[in-house]
Every structure is written in C-alpha cells, then in structure tokens.
N, C-alpha and C positions, 0 to 999 in steps of 0.2 A: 506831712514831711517832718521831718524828725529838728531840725534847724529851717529859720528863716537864711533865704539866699542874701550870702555877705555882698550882692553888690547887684543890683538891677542895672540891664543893660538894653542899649535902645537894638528894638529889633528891625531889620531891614532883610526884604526879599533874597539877597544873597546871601543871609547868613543860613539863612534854608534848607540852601543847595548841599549843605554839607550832610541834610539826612536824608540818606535811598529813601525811607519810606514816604516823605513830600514831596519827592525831586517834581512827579506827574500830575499833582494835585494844581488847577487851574490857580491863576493867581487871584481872581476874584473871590473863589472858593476861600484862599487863605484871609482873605482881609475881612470875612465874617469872624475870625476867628479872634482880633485885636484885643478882645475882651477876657478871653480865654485861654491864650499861649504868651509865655513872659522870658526872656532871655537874662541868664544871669552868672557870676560868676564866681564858685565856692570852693573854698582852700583845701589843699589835703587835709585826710584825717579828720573831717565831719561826717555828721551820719547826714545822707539822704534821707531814710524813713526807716520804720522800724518790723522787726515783723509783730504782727498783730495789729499795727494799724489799719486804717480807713484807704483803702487803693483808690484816692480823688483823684487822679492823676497819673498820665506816662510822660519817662522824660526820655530825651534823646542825648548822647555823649558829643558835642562837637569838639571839644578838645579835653586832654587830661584820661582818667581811667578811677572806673567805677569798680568795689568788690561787694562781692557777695557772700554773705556769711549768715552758716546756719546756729544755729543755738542749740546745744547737746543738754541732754539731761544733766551731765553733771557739772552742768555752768558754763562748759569751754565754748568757747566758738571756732566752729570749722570753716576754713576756707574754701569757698566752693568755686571760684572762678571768677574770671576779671570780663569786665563789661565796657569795651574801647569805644573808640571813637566811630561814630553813626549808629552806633546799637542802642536798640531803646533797652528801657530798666522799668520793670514793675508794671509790661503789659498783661504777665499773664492773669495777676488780679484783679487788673483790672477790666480786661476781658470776661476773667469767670464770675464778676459782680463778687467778690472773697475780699477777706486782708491781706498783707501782706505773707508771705511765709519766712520769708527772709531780711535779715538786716543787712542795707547796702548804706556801704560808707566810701566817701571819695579816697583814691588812691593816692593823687594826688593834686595838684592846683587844676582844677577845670571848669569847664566853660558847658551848659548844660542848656535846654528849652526844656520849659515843662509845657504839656499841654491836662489841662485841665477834663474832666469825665464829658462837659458840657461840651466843648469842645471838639473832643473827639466823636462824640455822639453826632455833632451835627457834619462832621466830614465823613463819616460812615454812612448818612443819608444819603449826600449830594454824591459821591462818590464810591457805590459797592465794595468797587473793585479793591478798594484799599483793605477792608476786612478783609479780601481773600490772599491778600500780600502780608498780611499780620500776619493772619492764618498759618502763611509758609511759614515763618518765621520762629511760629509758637513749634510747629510740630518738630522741625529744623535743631530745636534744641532739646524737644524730648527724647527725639532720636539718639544727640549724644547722650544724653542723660543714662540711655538705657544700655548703651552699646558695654561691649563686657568689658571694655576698659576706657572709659571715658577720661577726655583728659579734664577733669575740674579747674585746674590750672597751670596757668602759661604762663607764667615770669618771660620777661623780654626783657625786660632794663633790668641790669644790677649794680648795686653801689658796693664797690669794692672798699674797706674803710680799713688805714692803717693805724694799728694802737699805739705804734714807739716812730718816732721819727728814723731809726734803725732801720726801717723795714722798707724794702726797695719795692714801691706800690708800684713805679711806673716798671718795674722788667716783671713783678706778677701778674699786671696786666698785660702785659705784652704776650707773656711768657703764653697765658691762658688762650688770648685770642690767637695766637696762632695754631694755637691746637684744636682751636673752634672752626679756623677756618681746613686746616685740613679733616674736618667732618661738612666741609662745603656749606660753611655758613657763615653768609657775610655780618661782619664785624665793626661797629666802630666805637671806640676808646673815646670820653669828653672827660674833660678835666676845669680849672677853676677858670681857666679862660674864656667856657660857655658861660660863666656866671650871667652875664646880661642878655642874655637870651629870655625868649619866651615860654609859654605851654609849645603851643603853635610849630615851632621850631622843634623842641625834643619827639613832637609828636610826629611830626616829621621825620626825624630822625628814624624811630621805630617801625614806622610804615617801610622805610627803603633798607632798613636791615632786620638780623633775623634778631641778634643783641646788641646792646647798648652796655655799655660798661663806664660807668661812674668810677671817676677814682679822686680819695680824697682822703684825708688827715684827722683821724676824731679831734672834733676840736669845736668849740663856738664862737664858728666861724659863718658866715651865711651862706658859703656852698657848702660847707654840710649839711646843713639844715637845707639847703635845697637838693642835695642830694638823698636824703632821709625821704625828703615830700614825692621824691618823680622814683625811686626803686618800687621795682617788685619785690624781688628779695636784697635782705641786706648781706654781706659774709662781710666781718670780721675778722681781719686779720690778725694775728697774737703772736711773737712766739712764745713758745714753749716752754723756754728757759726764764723765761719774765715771770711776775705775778700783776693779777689786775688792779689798776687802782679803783679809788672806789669816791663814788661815780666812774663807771666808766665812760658813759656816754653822756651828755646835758642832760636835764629831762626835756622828754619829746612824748606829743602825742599821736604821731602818727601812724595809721593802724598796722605801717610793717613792723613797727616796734611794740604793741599795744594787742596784736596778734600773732606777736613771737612769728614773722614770717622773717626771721633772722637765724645765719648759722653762722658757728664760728669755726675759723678756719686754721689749728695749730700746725705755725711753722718749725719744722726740727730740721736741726744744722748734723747729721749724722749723730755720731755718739753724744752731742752737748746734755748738760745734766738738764735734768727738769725740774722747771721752775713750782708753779701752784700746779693742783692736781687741773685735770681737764671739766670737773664739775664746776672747780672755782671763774675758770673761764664761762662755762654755758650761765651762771646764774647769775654773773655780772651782766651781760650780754644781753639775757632774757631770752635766749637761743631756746630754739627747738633740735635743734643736731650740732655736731659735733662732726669736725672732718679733721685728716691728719696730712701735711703736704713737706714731706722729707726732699731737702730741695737735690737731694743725689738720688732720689728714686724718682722717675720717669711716670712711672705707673698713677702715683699720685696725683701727678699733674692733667693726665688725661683721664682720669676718674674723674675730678674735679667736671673736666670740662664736658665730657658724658650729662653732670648731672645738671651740668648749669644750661645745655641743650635740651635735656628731657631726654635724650638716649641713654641714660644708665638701665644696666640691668640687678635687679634683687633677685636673689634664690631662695625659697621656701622650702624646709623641709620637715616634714612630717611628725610626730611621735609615732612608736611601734613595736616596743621594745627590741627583740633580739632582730625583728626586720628590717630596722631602722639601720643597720647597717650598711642596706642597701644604698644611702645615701653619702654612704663614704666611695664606694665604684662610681656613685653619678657625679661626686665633685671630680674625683681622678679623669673623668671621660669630658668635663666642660672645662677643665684648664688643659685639657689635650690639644680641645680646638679651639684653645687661646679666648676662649670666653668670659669674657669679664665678668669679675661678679664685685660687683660696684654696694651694694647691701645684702646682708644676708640675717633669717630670724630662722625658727623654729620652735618646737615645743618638745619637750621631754626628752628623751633619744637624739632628738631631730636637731635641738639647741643646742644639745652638747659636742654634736659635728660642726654643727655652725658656730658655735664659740672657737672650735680649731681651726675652721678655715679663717675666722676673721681676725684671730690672732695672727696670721699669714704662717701656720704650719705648712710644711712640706709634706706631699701626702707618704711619702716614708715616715717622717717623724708623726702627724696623723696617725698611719698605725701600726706602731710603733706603741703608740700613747693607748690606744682604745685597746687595743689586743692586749697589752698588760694592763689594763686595770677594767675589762669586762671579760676577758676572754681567757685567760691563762687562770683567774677564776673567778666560782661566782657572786657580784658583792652583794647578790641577794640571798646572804649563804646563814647569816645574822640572824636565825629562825630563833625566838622567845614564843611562848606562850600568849597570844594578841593582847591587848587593851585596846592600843592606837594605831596597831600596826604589826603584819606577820612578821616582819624584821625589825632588828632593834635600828640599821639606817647606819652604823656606826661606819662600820665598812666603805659605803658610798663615799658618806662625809669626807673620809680620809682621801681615797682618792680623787675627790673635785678638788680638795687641799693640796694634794702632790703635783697636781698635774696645771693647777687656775693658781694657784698660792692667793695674794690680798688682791690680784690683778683686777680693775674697776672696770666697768664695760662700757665708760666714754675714753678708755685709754685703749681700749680696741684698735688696732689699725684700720678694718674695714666697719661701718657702722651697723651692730649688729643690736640684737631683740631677741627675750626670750618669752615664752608666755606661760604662765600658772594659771589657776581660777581661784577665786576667790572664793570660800565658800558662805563666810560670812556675811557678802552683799550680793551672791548668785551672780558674778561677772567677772569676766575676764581681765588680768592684770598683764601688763605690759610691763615689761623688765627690761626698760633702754638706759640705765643708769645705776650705779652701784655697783655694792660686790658682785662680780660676778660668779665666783663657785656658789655663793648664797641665792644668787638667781636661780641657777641651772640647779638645786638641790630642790624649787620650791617646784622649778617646771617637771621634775622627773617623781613627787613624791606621790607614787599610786596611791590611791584613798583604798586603805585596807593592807595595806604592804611597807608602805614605807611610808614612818608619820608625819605628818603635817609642819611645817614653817609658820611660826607666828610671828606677824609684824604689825606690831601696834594695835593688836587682840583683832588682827584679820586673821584668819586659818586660810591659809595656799597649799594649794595642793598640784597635782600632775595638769597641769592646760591643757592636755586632751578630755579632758570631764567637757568643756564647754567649746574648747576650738583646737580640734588637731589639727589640721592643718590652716595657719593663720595667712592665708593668701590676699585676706582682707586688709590685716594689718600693714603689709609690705606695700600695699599699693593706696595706703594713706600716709607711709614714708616716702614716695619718690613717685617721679613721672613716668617712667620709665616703662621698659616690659620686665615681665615677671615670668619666673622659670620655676617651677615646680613640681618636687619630690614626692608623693605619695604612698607608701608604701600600705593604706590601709583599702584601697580603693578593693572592691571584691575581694574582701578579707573571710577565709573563715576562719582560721587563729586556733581554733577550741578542736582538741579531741575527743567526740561525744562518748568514745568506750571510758574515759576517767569520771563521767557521772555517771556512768548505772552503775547502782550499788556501788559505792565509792565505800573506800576504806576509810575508817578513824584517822586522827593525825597518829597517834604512836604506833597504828598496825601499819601505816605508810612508811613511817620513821623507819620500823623495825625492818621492813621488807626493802626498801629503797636509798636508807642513809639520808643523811643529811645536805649531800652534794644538790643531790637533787630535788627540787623544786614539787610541793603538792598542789594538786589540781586547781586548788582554790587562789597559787597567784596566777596561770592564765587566766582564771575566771575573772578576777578582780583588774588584773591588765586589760583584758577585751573590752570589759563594763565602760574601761575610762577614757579608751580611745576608737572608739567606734564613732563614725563620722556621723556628725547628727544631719547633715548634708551633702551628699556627697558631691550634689552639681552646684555648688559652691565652689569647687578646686577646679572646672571646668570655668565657669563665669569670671575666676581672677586670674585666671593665668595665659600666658600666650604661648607655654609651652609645658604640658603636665605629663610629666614622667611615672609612671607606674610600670615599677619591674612587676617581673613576674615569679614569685616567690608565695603563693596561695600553698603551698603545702607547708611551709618553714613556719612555727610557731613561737608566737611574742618570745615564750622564754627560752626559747633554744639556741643560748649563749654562745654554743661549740660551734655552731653552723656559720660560722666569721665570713672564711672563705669564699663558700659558696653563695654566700648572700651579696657580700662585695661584690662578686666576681656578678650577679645576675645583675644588679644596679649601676654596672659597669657597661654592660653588654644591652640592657633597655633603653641608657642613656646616648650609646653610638646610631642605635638604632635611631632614635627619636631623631636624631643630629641630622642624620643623612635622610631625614622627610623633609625636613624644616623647610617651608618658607614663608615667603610675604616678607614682614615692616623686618622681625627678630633676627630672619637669615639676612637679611642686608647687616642691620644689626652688628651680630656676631663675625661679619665678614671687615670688619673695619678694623 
C-alpha cells in the first residue's frame, strides 16, 4: 500500500454487508479471517498503492470513491476511471499473482477493508463459489475495457467554484440543473449548509441522483476544501472580463486538482471587453479545458450541461486534401439536424474546417472563407526549386493570417484540437492551445511540399504522417459520442498514367503551366495521409461518415462543389440510418 491507513477502525459483521462480494460468505467463515481483514479510514487525495507494487491485498470501497490512474510515458497520468462504493480495487493482481498496473488514489475522504492475500486465499478454499463471483467481476470489466467506446470515467459530483464574489454561483447552478434535468436526470444542488454532513451522507446523495452539484466560493474556507476532497470534476467559474489572481486557489493536494481533472468555465456578458487571455485563466487553474458560457447564448448553457452528463458530442474530421472538403457538406448536413457538436479536432484539411466551425462560422461565411482562399486559387501555386519543400508555403501562411489573424485556440468558442507529428520525437502533437493559424500551418505542412514548423528545434509537420484521422484523440477529450468524417477510407487519390514515364519538372512546367500541380504533390499528399489503420475510425466512433468521392483527387482544388455537395448527401444518408444511444442523442 502506498500510505499507512490514517485511522484503524473497529470491524463489526455489519459493516460487511455493505460489500456484494461477502454479503453470502457464512459468518464463521468471516471470523477466521480477524487476523487478516482491517477496517480503516483514509482522506482524499492519498495514494492506496502504486503500480508496480507487491498486490498483498484486495480492498473493498464502503464509502468515499477510489481513481484509477495509468502512468504514460511521457510522465502524465491518465485517468482511467472511478472505483465507488462496494467495488473492490487491485483484485485483478491479485488474482493474476502480478503487481500493480496502476496507481489508485482516494478521491476522496473514505472508508475502505482491506483483505490481505492470506486471507483471501483461505475464503476461496472454504468457499469456491466466491472465485467464480470475482470471476464475473474481473471479466465484467474487461468487457468495458474493450467495448469501442468504453466510458473510463464517470464524474457524478461537481464542485461548481466561484472566482469573484460578482458571480451569481447559485442561478449557474440552478441555471445548469435545470438543463440537466430536462435531459431526465435527477439533480441535486448542496451548498455550505451540508458542511457537517458525513462521507455516508454525500454517498448517499450520489447513489439516489445521477449529479451532485457542489457550489461554493474559492476561498480558505472548509467547504472548499471539502468540496475540492468529494468532486469529481472541478469547473471554475471566471469571468472573462477579470484577470486571475495569483494564487488562485490555496494549495491543495487533491488528485482533481493534482490531476488537472479541473476545467475552467469563462463567463462573457455579451460584448463586455476581455479581461486576461483564456490561457491565463487555464494555467492559473491547472485546467485541462477551457469552456465559454455567454450568458445571452442558450447554446452554451446546454453544452455545458451535455458535458457535465456525458452526452456531448465531438466531430472528427479527417486530412485529405482537395477531399477534405467533403467535410464542409457533413457539418452543413449535422447542424441541419440540429446536432450538436459540443468538441470539435481534425488534422490538416480536416482542422482547418474544424477551426471554422468552432470559431462558430456560418456555413455561408465557411465558404465563403475556404472557397477564397483554396479555391478561387491555388495556395500551393508557390512552386521554387525543392530544398524543404515544393512550395515556398508563403501563400498558405498569408491566408491562415487573413482568415485566423492572432486568434488563440482556448479563445475558440467550441473546444477545439489540431494535430501535427512530430518528426523530431516520431509522435503525434496535439495543438489545444495557442496560435492558432500557427497550429493549423504545422497540421497542413505536407512533408515534401510545404516546409516544416519549428518549435523549440521540434520539426511539425502535416498529422496525417502519424494520425489522420485523430478519433482517439476526441474521445480522450470527452465522454461523450463521437462522429466522424473520413474522407480517406478506400482512398485511391493517385493517377497511375502521371508515373509511367513521367515527365521532368520544366518539360511539366512547359507543357502544363504553373497553375497546375506535378505529379510529385499527389504523391507526397497520399504518402502523408494514408491511414496507417483504418479500423481505428470504426473502433472510435459511433457514427463514421465516409462520402463517396474515390475518384476526386487530394489536389483537385476546383472540384469545391462537387465534393461538398458528396459529403453533404453521405452525411443525410448516414443521419437517416442512425440509431441506438447517438440517435436518442441527437434527438434531444
């Protein structure tokens, strides 16, 4: 175990009954075990064990709420999902005789049994039947594990926390829960008045509703800090027109704060100017996202309340070059049928429609934007003699500039994501913060055509080299279902008569002009976004749109129209199959 338990507690037959897995186990049976199972009670924000340790031990949750967190290579820790009350924690290695794999840390104040290897070894003798009730248990959850969109985690309590005494915490919680509850989910609002309440009590709470809403005043005070210890997630409320102080919050170790399972939530009063940028907010905070709630836009409010359900939905859409257009018809065809799109990312092509929708363009002004500045001509027209690139990129640059100007992409209105590769560390970079036209320059710069982005001596290049369609990404942003664009699915892009016997570059020049495009950037386009998986986009998404456009090729710019027009007409289709969880979903 990673800490000794902060408080030994005396064990008695009833307190038992609170785990399924003893409820049947004879009571004689238990009293051999007196030397072996210990009742105890350890505060939020301790580690239970670690992974790599020694698995001596399965413990049971009788009250409070256990996480589970995996360790990534490059140091982060993921959240992998909340472990409540009567579930055990840390059987499966100790079932498989293994260590730990993962680090569990209390969520927050609970009340726990451990039962020791010895222990359990001798209630598997006297009693079979209980290994084959683990049993279920273990499989029970590799099931979710493996299902194509498992939900890792489930926030039920949130602590709603106001930064300015300005800010009307009890009508945004109100405001929220009612928008919770017309998604038919019961609700209820605690405030400083619970202070003397117990575990017992809140856990109660969360057993007979589906949220719990904390609402409370950053301050150090001791219902904050016990509302920091009982949330799942925190939201921070700001607004907009303010800047943060510093400190913003006490310091706290509790792992919502300590594993950034915090978002901040900027309130705008219609036109009011804006105060710090919206990074200044996330890094005071230690936020993981960023949300925007304009209290004269409606839309915001029930996004919000989508996410803080697990009903939001995220759009993914593809790179593809000249195809990727198809992805401008499929937003046109999901805001027809009023489909929310609550997150939105992409890669190359694909980010730079998803940075329009999430700016909240109209899909007139959409294209309006993309038809002048890829289509009326071409900005890969910038042909030099290669070094780092068949275009000198000047062209593009200009127009990510006309169209994105210094715009920052936590000032997004919808929360959006672009992806590059890295070439430098051979991984994929996520672009949820910063400039944004400097994002969407690194996600579109084909390796051989348009040169590279250097930050901080990384070379970025087009995100379709390692992940065109990033469906994985969006569904480690949100709970939600995910909808997806694919435009490269059964791609064959290339004209095989442009390689036999292919002409020089100047006898191409000579014969074809400059307008037009030589063989070598489809080549180099296809190379970058070819799907190194393709049942990848099947395994993350709950709805995968693939127009039908196999004859339209990467660079065929002019073909606007009709490519729209196909990813318009794929996307109705798709619409009017739909069902299960998405079409209830989109019906609300």
């Amino acid at each position: 175990m990673g800490l000794l338990p902060s408080r030994e507690k005396k064990l008695t037959p009833s307190v038992l009954d609170g785990i399924p897995f003893l409820q049947d186990v004879p009571k004689a049976t238990l009293k051999l075990l007196e030397d072996d199972i210990s009742h105890f009670s350890i505060p939020g924000g301790q580690q239970l064990f670690a992974a790599g340790a020694p698995a001596d031990s399965i413990y049971f949750v009788l009250s409070g709420s256990l996480g589970a967190f995996q360790r990534k290579s490059d140091g982060r820790s993921e959240f992998l999902g909340h472990i409540r009350t009567g579930e055990p924690a840390g059987e499966i290695a100790l079932v498989a005789g293994e260590n730990h794999q993962n680090d569990v840390y209390t969520l927050r104040d609970s009340e726990l049994i451990q039962l020791r290897r010895q222990g359990f070894m001798k209630l598997i003798k006297s009693d079979p039947g209980l290994l084959e009730r683990l049993t279920r248990i273990l499989l029970l959850r590799l099931r979710k594990s493996r299902r194509k969109q498992p939900r890792r985690a489930e926030p039920r309590v949130f602590a709603l926390m106001a930064t300015s005494p300005t800010i009307d915490i009890d009508l945004r919680a109100q405001t929220l829960a009612n928008e919770l509850e017309k998604l038919s989910l019961k609700v209820k609002i605690v405030d400083e008045s619970d202070a003397d309440k117990d575990s017992r009590y809140f856990d109660d709470l969360e057993a007979r509703h589906d949220i719990v809403i904390f609402k409370t005043a950053i301050g150090d005070s001791n219902w904050f800090r016990m509302s920091l210890r009982y949330a799942d997630r925190i939201w921070v409320l700001a607004r907009a027109d303010a800047h943060p102080s510093s400190p913003l919050m006490p310091e706290d170790k509790s792992p919502t704060r300590q594993f950034k399972l915090v978002d901040v939530i900027l309130l705008h009063h219609g036109n009011s100017r804006t105060g710090a940028e919206p990074s200044k907010w996330r890094d005071a905070a230690k936020a993981s996202r960023i949300f925007h709630w304009d209290g004269l836009n409606d839309d915001d409010c029930k996004r919000l309340a989508r996410v803080m359900a697990g009903r939001s939905v995220g759009v993914v859409l593809s790179g593809g070059g000249a195809r990727a257009y198809a992805t401008i018809g499929a937003v046109r065809a999901l805001r027809e049928a009023n489909c929310p799109i609550d997150f939105i990312g992409g890669t190359s092509m694909g980010a730079v429609v998803g940075a329009c929708v999430a700016a909240r363009w109209s899909d007139d002004e959409i294209d309006r934007r993309i038809r002048k500045a890829f289509v009326s001509s071409n900005p890969l027209s910038d042909y030099n003699l290669p070094v780092v690139g068949l275009v000198k990129g000047h062209r593009v640059d200009n127009r990510l500039a006309e169209n994105f100007g210094d715009l920052n992409i936590e000032a997004l209105e919808i929360p959006f994501f672009a992806i590059s590769t890295n070439l430098t560390h051979g991984s994929i970079r996520i672009h949820n913060e910063g400039e944004l036209a400097r994002a969407l320059r690194a996600s579109i710069a084909l390796p051989g055509i348009l040169p590279p982005i250097v930050e901080n001596e990384d070379i970025l290049v087009d995100g379709g080299v390692l992940n065109n369609f990033p469906a994985d990404v969006m569904k480690d942003l949100h709970r939600g279902k995910i909808i997806g664009v694919d435009v490269t699915q059964a791609d064959r892009g290339l004209n095989p008569d442009d390689f036999v016997n292919p002409l020089g570059f100047f006898h191409w020049t000579f014969k074809n002009g400059f307008s037009t495009p030589p063989p070598i950037a489809a080549l180099l386009m296809r190379a970058a976004t070819v799907s190194l998986n393709p049942l990848d986009a099947t395994q993350h998404t709950d709805m995968l749109i693939t127009p039908d456009i196999e004859d339209i090729e990467l660079r065929d710019w002019k073909a606007y129209d009709e490519v729209v027009e196909r990813g318009y007409i794929s996307t109705k289709k798709a619409l009017a199959q739909l069902t299960g969880p998405l079409a209830r979903t989109l019906s609300v």
